[in-house]
C-alpha positions in Angstrom: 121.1 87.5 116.9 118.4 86.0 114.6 114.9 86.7 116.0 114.2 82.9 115.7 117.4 82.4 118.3 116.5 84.3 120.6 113.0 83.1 120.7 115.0 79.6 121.9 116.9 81.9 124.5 114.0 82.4 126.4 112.3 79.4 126.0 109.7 81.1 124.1 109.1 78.9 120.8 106.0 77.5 121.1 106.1 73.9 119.6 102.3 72.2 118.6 100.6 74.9 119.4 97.3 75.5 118.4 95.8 78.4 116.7 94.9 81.1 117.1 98.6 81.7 117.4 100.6 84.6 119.3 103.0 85.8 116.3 105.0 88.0 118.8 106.7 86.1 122.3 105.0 88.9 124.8 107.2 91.8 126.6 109.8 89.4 126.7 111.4 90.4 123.3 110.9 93.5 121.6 107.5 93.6 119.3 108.8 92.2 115.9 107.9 93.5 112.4 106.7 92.1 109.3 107.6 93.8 105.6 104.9 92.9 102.9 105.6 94.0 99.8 103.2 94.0 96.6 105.4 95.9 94.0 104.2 95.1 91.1 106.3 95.1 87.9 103.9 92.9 85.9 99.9 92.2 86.4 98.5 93.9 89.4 96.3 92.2 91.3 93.0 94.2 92.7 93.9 92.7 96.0 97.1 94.8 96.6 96.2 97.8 94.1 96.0 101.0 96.4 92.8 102.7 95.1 93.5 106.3 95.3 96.6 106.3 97.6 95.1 104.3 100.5 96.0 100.9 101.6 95.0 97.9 99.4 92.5 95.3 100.7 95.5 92.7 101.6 97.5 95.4 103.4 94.4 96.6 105.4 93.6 92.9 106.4 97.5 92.0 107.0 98.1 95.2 109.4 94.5 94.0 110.9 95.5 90.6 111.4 99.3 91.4 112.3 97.7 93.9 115.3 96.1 91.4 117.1 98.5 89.1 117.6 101.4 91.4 118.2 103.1 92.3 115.1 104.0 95.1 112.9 102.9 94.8 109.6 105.0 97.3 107.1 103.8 97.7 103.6 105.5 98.5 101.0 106.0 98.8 97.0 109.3 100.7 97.6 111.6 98.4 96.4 114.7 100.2 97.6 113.7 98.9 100.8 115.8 95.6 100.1 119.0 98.0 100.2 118.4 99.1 103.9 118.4 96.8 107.0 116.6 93.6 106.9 117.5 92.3 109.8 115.1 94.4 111.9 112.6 92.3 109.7 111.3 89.0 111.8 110.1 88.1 108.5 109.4 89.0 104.8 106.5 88.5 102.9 105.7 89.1 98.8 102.9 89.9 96.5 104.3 90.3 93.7 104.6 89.9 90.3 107.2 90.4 87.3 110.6 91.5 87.1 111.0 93.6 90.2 113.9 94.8 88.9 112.3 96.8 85.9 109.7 99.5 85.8 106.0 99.6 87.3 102.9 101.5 86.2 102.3 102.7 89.2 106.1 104.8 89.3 107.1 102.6 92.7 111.3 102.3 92.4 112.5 99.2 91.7 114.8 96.6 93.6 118.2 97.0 92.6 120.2 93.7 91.7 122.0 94.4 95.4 118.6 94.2 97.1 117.4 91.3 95.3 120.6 89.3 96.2 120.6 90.8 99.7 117.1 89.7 100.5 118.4 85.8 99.1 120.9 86.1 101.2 119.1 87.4 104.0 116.9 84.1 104.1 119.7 81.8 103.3 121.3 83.4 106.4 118.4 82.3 108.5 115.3 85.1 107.6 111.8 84.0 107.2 110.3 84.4 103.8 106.6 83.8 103.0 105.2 83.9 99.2 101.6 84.8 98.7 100.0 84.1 95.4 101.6 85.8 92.5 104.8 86.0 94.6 105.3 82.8 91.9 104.6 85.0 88.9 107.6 87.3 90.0 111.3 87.1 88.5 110.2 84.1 85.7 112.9 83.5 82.8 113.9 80.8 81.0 116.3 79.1 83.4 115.3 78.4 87.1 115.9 81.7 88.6 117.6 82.2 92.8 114.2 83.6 93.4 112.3 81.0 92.1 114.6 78.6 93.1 114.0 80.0 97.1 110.2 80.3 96.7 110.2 76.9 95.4 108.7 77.1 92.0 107.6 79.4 89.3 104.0 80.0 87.9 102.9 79.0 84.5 99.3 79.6 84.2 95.6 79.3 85.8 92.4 78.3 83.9 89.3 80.5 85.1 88.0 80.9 88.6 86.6 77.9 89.9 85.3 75.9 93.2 88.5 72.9 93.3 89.3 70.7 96.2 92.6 70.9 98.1 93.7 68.1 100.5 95.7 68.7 103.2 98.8 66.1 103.4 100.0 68.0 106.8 97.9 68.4 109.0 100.3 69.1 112.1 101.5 72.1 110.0 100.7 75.1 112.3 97.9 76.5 110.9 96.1 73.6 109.1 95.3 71.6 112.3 91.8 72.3 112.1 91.7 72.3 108.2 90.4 69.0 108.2 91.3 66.1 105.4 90.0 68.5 102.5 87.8 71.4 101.7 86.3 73.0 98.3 87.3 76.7 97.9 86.0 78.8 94.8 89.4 81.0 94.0 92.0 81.4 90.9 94.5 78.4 91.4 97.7 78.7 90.4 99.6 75.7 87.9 103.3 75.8 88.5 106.7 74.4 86.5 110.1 74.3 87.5 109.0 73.1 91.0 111.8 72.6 93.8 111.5 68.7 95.1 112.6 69.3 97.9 109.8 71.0 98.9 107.2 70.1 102.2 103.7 69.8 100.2 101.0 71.2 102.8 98.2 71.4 100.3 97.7 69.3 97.1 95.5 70.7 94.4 92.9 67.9 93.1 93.1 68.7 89.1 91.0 66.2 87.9 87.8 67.5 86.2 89.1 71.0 86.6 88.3 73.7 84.0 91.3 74.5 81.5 94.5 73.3 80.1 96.6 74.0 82.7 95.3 71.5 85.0 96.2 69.2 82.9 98.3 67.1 85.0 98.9 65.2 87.8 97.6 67.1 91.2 100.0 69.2 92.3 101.5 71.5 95.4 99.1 74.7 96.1 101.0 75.6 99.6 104.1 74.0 100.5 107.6 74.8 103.1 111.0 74.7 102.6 114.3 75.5 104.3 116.5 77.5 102.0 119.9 77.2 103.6 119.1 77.9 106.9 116.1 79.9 106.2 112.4 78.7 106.4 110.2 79.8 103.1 106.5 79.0 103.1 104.1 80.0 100.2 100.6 79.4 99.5 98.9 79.9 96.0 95.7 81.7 97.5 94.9 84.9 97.9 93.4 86.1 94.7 90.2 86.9 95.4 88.7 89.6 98.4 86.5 86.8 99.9 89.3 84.6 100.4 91.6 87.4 102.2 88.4 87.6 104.3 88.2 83.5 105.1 89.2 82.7 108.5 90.5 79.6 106.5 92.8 81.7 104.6 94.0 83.8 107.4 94.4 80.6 109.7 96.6 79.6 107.2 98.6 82.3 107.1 99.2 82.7 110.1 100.3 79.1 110.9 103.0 79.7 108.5 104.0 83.5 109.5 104.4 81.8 112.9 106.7 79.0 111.3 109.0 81.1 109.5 109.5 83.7 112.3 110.6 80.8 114.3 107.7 81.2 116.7 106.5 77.5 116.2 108.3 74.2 115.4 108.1 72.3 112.4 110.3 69.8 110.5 110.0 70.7 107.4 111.0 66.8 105.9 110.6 66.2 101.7 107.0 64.4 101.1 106.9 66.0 97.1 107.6 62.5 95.5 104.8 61.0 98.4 102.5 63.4 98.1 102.6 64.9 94.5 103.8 62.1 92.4 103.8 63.3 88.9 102.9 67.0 89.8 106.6 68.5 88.3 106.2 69.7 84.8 
């Protein structure tokens, strides 16, 4: 049984609630477990590079966060994990970047092409996925990719760091109740191509008057939701920088959509990307 049905067995599912959130449904259920994995095949970002064999700044702050509300954080950059059980998984979270598939500096084994299409059809099936950052800049080519087609888009560039202004279009989105209408962050923002339309836009990247060529366009999706068959997928483009691993902003956010796709909280998920982000596909 999916972790998300038997959260509905015993009434457990939380629906509105506001944060801070319990990931985990008390003694009732057993305590669930989170994989986040940061292989990286192509750039590595300081954020989940383990200085000297010790956990990375994101893993330290995930297992932190995960601890007190209930939940195993696992870490990873073993990518042969995709060929063991998932389903003792309650969801599954990437850092990534490049071809996972290939060779990484740091000598981590890759995914096999089994893994990758058991973990796609792991959230098709009903798993929870949620993309953080370069999670985007993982399994690019040419065409539109399964991967990029479940994460819901595929990264195509950032101009230099810089303070921009989000606005959040879904404010009943657990974790962006108290977000208010907007807010200025400084951070590396993401540009992204090939976007699925189907998406649910949470945040909206303001582009005008931003620095570089890549925000050139129409504003555009920084954090959206999707189902993926009957699956729920939720990225968000932060996560860059230490300081914003270390915002209660960031982590609220997080949270709220850790608790979404592990079924914990409620949340229609309805198509706003033509109302929200007209323009922003490229």
């Amino acid at each position: 049984m999916k972790r998300r049905d038997m959260l509905k067995a015993t009434g457990l599912t939380l629906v509105g609630a506001a944060l801070p959130l319990r990931w985990a449904g008390a003694a009732a259920i057993q305590r669930p477990k989170v994989l986040y994995f940061t292989r990286s095949a192509g750039f590595e970002h300081s954020v989940v590079r383990r200085p000297e064999g010790q956990l990375s700044h994101s893993e330290k702050i995930m297992i932190e966060v995960g601890e007190k509300h209930g939940v195993d954080v696992v870490c990873t950059k073993d990518g042969s994990v995709f060929d063991g059980d998932l389903d003792q998984y309650a969801t599954i979270s990437f850092y990534t970047s490049g071809n996972l598939l290939g060779a990484a500096k740091d000598g981590s084994p890759p995914m096999t092409a089994q893994g990758k299409q058991r973990l796609l059809d792991w959230v098709a099936a009903g798993g929870g996925f949620v993309g953080i950052h370069a999670a985007t800049d993982t399994f690019r080519s040419r065409g539109v990719d399964p991967y990029i087609e479940m994460i819901g888009g595929e990264f195509s560039g950032h101009g230099p760091q810089q303070v921009a202004t989000n606005t959040n279009v879904s404010p009943k989105f657990p974790g962006m109740e108290d977000v208010g209408p907007s807010f200025e962050l400084l951070e590396e923002w993401y540009a992204h191509r090939k976007l699925n339309t189907d998406m649910h836009v949470i945040l909206v990247l303001q582009t005008e008057g931003m620095q570089g060529n890549d925000y050139d366009r129409p504003p555009m999706p920084s954090v959206w939701a999707r189902k993926h068959g009957d699956g729920r997928v939720y990225y968000n483009s932060l996560g860059h920088r230490e300081d914003v691993w270390t915002n209660p902003l960031f982590q609220n956010m997080l949270i709220g959509g850790f608790s979404w796709t592990m079924g914990e909280v409620e949340f229609d998920p309805v198509t706003n990307f033509a109302e929200k982000t007209p323009g922003g596909n490229i």
